[in-house]
N, C-alpha and C positions, 0 to 999 in steps of 0.2 A: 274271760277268765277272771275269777276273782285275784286283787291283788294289783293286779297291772291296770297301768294306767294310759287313756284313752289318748291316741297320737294327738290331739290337738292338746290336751292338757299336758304333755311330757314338756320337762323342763327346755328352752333352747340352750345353748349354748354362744357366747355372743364369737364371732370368729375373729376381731378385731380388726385395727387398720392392715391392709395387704397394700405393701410397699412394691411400685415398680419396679423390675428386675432394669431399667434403665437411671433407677435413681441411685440403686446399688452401683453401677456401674460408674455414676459421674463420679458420684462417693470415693469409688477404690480409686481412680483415675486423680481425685483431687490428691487424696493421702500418698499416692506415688509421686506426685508432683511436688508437694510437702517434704516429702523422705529427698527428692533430690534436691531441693533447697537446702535444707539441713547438712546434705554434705555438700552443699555450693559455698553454704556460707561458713562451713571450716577453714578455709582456705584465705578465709581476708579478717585480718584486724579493725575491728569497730571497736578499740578503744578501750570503755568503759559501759559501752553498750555489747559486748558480746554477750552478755547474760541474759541482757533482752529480747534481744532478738531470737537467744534460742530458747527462750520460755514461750518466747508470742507465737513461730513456730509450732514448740512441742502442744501448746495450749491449743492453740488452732486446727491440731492434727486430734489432740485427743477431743475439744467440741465434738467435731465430725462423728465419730465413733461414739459417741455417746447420744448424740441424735439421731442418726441413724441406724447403726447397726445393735444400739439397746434402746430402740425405739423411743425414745424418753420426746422426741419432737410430737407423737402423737397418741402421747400416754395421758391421762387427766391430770388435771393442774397437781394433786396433791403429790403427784409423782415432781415433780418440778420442784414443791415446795422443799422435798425430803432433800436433792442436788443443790438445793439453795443452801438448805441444812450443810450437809456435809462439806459443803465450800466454806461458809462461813466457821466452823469446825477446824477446818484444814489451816483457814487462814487466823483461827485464835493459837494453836499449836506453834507455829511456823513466827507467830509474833513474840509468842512467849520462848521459843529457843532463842529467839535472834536478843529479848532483853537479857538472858544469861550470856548468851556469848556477847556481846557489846558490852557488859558489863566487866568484864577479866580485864583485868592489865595486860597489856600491849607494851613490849616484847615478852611473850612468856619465858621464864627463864627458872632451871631447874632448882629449887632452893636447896643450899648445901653450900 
């Protein structure tokens, strides 16, 4: 028929990586084991480090999720490059609140 086009010349479609339904599984199982860290370590005083622990935590939880379950582990680099981006983004933002607020006078006090 005029118009269509011959099956070997139609376009493919590429179906991309197909992720194990058992990597899915270590994945959920790791971030549940994460989620009960996070409230294990509510419960104890580390000081001056409770901050870190719970970013390294929340960081470590959100990797996962972003490698695997928005495939970004086996996307092409420039997908990578964009996560780079937006981290280093996140951390120009995150530096420039912190020079405002470390810049105010300590103890703020109401003037009047």
């Amino acid at each position: 028929m005029p118009g269509q086009l011959a099956p070997e010349s139609q376009p493919t479609h590429p179906r991309g990586h197909v992720v194990s339904w058992r990597v899915y599984l270590a994945v959920f199982a790791a971030l549940c084991v994460l989620t009960g860290v996070t409230v294990l370590v509510t419960g104890f005083d580390f000081g001056p480090l409770n901050l870190i622990v719970a970013l390294g935590v929340a960081v470590t939880k959100a990797s996962l999720v972003v490698l695997y379950f928005m495939h970004a582990r086996y996307s092409p680099r420039l997908t990578g490059v964009v996560i780079a981006a937006s981290i280093a983004f996140l951390a120009i933002l995150v530096f420039l609140t912190l020079t405002d607020y470390l810049s105010r006078p300590w103890p703020l006090s109401a003037a009047g």
